[in-house]
C-alpha positions in Angstrom: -30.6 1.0 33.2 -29.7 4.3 31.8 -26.5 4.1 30.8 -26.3 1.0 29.5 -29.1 2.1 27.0 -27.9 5.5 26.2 -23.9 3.6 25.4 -26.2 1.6 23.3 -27.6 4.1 21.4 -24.3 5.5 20.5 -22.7 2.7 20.0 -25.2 1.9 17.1 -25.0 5.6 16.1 -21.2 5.4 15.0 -21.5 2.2 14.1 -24.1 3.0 11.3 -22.8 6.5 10.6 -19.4 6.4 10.1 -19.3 4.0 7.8 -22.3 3.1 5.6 -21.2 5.1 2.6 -18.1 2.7 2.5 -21.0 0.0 2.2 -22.7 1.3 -0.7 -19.8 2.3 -2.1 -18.4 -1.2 -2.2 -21.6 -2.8 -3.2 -22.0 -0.6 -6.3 -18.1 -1.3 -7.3 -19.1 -5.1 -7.5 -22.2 -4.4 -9.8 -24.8 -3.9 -7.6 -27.3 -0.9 -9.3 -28.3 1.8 -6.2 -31.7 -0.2 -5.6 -29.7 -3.2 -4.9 -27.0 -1.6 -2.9 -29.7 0.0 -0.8 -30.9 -3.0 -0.4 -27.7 -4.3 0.7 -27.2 -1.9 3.2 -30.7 -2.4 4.5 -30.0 -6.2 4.8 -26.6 -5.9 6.6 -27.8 -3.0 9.0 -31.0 -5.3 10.3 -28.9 -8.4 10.4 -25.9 -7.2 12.4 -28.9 -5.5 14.8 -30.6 -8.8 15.1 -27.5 -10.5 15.4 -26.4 -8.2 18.3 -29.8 -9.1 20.1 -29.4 -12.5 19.6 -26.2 -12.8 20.8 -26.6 -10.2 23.9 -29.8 -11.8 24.6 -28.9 -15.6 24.4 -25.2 -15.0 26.4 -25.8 -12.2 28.7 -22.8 -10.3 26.8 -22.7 -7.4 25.2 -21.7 -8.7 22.2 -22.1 -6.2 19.3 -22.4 -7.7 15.2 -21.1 -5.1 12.8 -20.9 -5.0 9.1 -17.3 -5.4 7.7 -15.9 -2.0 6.9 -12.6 -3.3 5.6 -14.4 -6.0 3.6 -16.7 -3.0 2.1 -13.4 -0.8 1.6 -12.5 -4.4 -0.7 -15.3 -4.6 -2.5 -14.7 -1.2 -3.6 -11.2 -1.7 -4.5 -11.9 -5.0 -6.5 -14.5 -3.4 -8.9 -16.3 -5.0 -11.6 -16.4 -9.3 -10.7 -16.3 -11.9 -13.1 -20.1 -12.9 -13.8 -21.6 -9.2 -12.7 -23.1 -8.6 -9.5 -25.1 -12.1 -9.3 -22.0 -13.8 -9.0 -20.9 -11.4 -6.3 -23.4 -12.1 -4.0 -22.6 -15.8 -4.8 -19.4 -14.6 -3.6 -21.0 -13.1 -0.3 -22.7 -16.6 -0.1 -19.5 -18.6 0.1 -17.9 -16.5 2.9 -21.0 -17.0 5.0 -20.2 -20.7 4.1 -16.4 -20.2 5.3 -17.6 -18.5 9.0 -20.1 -20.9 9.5 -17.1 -23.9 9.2 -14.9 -21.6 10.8 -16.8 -21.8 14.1 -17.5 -25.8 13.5 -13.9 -27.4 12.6 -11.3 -25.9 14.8 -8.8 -26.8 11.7 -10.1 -24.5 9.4 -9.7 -22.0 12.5 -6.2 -23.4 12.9 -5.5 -22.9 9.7 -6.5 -19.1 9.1 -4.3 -18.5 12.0 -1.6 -19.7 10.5 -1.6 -16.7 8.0 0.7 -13.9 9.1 -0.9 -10.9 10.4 1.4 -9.0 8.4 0.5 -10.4 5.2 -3.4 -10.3 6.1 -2.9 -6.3 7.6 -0.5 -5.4 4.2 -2.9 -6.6 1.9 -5.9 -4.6 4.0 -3.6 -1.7 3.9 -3.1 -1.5 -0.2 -6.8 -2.2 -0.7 -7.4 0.8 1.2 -4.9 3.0 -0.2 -6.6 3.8 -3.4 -9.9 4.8 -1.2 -8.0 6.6 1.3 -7.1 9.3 -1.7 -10.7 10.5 -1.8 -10.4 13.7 0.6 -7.8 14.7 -1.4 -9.0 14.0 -4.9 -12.0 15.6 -3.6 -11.0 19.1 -2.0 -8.4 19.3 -5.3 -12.1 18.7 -7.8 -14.5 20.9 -5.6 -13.0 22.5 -2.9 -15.8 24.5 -1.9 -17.9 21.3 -1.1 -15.4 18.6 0.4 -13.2 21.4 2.0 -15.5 22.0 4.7 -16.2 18.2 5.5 -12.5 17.6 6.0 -12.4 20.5 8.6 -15.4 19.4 10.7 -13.3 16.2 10.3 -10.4 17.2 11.7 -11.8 19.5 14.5 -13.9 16.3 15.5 -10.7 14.5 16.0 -9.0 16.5 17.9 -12.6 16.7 20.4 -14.5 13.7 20.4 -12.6 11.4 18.0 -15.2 8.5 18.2 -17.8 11.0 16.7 -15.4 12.3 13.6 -16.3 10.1 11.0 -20.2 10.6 12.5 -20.0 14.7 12.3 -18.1 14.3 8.6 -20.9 12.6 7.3 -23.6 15.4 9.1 -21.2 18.2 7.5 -21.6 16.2 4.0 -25.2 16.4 4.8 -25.5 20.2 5.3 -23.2 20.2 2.1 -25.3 18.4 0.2 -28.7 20.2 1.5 -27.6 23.6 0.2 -25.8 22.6 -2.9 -29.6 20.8 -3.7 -31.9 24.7 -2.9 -29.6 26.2 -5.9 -30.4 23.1 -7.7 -34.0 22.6 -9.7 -36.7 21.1 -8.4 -36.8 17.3 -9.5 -40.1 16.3 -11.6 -40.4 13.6 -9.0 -40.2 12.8 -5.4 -37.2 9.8 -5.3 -38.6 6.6 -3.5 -37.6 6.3 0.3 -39.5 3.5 1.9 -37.3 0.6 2.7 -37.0 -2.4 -0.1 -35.3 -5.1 -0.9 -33.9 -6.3 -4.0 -33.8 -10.1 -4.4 -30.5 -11.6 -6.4 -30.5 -14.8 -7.3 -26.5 -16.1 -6.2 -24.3 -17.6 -8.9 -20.9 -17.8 -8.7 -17.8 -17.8 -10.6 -14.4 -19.0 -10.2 -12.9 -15.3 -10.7 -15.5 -14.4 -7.7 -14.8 -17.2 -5.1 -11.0 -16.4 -5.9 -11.2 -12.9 -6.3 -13.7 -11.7 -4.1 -14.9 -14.6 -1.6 -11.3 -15.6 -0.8 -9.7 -12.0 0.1 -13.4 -10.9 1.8 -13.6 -13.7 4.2 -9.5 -13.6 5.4 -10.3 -9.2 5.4 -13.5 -10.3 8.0 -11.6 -12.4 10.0 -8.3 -10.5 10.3 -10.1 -7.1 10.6 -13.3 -8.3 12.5 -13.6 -11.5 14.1 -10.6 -12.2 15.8 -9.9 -8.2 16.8 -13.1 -8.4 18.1 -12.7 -11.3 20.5 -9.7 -10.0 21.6 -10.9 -6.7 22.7 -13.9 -8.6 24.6 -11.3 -10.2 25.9 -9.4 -6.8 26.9 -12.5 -6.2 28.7 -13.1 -9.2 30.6 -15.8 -10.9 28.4 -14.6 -14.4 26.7 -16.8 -14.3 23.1 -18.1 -17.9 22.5 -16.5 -18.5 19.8 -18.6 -21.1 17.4 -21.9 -19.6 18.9 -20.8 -16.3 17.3 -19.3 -17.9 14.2 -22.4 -19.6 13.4 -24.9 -16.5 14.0 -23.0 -14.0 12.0 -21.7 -16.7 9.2 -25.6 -17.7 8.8 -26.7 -14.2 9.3 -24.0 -13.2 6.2 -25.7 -15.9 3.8 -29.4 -14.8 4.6 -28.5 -11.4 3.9 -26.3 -12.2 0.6 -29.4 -12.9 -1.9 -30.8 -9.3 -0.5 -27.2 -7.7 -1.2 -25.8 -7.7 2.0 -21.6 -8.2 2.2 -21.6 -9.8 5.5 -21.7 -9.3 9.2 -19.1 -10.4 11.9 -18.3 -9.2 15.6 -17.7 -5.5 15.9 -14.2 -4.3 16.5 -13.8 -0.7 16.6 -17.0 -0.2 18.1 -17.3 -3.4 20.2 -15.4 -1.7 23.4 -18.4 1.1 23.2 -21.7 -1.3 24.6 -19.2 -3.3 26.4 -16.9 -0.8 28.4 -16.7 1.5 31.5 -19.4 3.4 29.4 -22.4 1.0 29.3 -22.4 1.0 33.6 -20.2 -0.2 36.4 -22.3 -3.2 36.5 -20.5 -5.4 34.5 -23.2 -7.8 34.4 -26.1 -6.0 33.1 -23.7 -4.5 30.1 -25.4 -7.1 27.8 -28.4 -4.5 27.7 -26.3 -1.9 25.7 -25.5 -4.4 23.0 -29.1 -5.4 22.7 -30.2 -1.6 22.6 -27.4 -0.9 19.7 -29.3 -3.9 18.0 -32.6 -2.0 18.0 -30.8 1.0 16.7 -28.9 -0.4 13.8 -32.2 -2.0 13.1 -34.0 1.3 12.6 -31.5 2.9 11.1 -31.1 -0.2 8.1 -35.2 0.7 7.6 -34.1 4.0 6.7 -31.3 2.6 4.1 -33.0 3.7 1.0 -33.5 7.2 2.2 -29.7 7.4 3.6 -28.9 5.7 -0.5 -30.8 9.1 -2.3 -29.3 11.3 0.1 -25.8 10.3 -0.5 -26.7 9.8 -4.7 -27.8 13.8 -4.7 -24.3 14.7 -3.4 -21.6 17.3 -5.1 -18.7 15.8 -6.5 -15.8 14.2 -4.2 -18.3 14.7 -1.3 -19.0 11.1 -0.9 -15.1 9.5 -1.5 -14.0 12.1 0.6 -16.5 11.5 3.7 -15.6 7.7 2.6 -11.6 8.2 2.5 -12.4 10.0 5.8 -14.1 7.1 7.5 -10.7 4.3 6.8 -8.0 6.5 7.9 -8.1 5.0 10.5 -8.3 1.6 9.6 -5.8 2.2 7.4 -2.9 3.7 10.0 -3.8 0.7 11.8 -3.2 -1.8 9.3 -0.3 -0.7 7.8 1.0 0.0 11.3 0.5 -3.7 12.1 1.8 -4.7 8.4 5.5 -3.1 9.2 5.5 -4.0 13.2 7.9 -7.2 12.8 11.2 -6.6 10.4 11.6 -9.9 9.3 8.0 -9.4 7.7 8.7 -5.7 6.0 9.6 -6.6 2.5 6.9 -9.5 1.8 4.1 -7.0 3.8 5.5 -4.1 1.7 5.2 -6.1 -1.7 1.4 -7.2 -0.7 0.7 -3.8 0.2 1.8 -2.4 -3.4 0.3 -5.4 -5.1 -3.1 -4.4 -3.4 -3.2 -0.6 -4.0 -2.1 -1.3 -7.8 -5.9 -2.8 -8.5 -4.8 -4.8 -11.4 -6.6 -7.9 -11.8 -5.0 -10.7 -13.5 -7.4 -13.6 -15.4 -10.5 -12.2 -13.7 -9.4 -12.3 -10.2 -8.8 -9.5 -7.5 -5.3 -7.6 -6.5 -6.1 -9.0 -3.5 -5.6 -12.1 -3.9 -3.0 -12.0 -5.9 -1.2 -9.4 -3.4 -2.1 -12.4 -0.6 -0.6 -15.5 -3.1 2.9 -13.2 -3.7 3.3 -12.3 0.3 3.1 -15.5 1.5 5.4 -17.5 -1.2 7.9 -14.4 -0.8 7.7 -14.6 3.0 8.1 -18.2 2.8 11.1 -18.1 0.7 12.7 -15.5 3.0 12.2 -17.6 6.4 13.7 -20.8 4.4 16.5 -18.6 3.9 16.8 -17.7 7.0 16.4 -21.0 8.6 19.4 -22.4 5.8 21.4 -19.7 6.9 21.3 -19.8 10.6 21.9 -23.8 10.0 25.4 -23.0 8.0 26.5 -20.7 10.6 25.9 -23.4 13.1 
């Protein structure tokens, strides 16, 4: 019982840690003021842990529900939305939509899979280029302050790689505690009791294009079907519409609260369901459920965690951000270049995405996406005219 509850624990640890800056990052990009991006955070970091339970509880799997990183990482690329931050979480609305028929018409399913990894990973790659710049921008602005962050960083991954992004975010802590005893007492004590902000959704064609679109293809070539397939590494075999439905329902109850979305973990899924969590394979399903509970108590403490991060130094917070994608983004470009024949359309979506330009109120990304695939389309016509000549 011991280990599968202390692989748990960490498991919802890192999961909440290393990335939840990227969250409320993202969410104020879109429009969302810090109450509601607090809220947002709180929203997603209770869902995925109920999710999780549900899931773990109702299969006997350790299934794990995260939030989407990459899709966060997005929203923070895509900026302002057409319609302001109530048509964003319209936006949010619409990929819950999307999921949910994802896991109930196998077409739909058929259909997203007949995107090209490349394309998907190129245009994941350039939307993270532009927030992959913040440790640099950061240390070059106020070295003193992101310098030390960066070498915690680095000593972490070269130790305990799984706790970098964790022990970044506890340096930028520290950071942020000292540079606030040379700093004058505030008049008032800032709010830090969990709430939630209530948006009503609306929801604009410039935000289903622009931000619905590129989120929901981001969650389920980053996410979902990563995730199964790392279960699947493991010996589990993820129900597929049961999980679709949970976490695409979950992602539309949490979108009027500000919540982005939640989907099956990836990066941290092999954590509650490996070696780790005990040699009983069976009895794993109680580390997922225990990584539940924790994300669930951590997402009550989201408005504290938002005042902390609003009080830091310059650069601290893109560089403890840009810190947390590396690796997200090594793997996506690595994916985006793997197959030749796909270099020059992945490379064209990939610069398309990191230029951020938005053309007639919609995203890069989609726009990145639309140019990839016509491009990679014309080049395999060409191909297959050619090869039919030299036959």
């Amino acid at each position: 019982m011991l280990r599968p509850v202390s692989a748990g624990i960490i498991s919802g640890l890192v999961a909440f840690t290393s990335s939840f800056v990227v969250v409320l990052a993202g969410l104020e990009a879109v429009g969302a003021s810090p109450a509601q991006a607090a809220s947002g955070l709180l929203a997603v970091s209770v869902l995925m842990g109920l999710c999780s339970m549900l899931l773990s509880l109702r299969t006997r799997l350790p299934i794990t529900v995260a939030w989407s990183t990459p899709g966060a990482a997005l929203l923070a690329a895509t900026g302002a939305v057409d319609g302001g931050w109530p048509a964003a979480v319209g936006a949010f609305v619409l990929v819950g939509v999307l999921i949910v028929l994802t896991g109930l018409v196998p077409a739909l399913g058929a259909l997203m899979a007949r995107i090209p990894t490349p394309i998907a990973q190129a245009m994941l790659a350039g939307v993270l280029f532009q927030l992959r710049l913040g440790p640099v921008l950061g240390v070059a602005a106020n070295p003193l302050a992101v310098a030390p962050v960066i070498v915690v960083w680095a000593l972490a991954q070269r130790l305990s790689p799984r706790w970098a992004s964790p022990l970044a975010f506890l340096a930028a802590s520290v950071v942020i505690v000292v540079s606030l005893t040379a700093a004058p007492s505030p008049s008032a004590a800032p709010p830090l009791l969990p709430a939630v902000e209530l948006t009503v959704p609306t929801l604009t064609v410039g935000a289903g294009v622009g931000v619905a679109l590129p989120l929901y293809l981001v969650t389920m070539a980053a996410q979902n079907v990563p995730g199964v397939a790392v279960m699947r590494s493991l010996g589990y075999e993820v129900p597929w519409r049961a999980s679709m439905v949970t976490t695409g329902l979950g992602t539309m109850i949490g979108a009027p609260i500000g919540g982005h979305g939640v989907n099956l973990a990836a990066i941290t899924a092999a954590l509650a369901a490996g070696p780790e969590a005990g040699e009983d394979r069976q009895r794993r399903w109680i580390a997922s459920t225990a990584s539940g509970v924790v994300l669930v108590l951590c997402g009550l403490g989201a408005t504290a965690f938002a005042q902390l991060i609003a009080l830091a130094p310059e650069g601290v917070i893109p560089a403890v951000a840009g810190l947390a994608l590396l690796g997200t983004f090594v793997a996506s470009l690595r994916s985006a270049l793997a197959e030749p024949e796909e270099q020059l359309p992945a490379g064209v979506t990939v610069l398309i995405a990191a230029s951020g330009i938005a053309v007639a109120g919609i995203s890069a990304a989609f726009w990145a996406l639309l140019v990839g695939l016509a491009l990679g389309a014309l080049l395999r016509a060409g191909r297959r005219t050619g090869s039919a000549h030299s036959g």
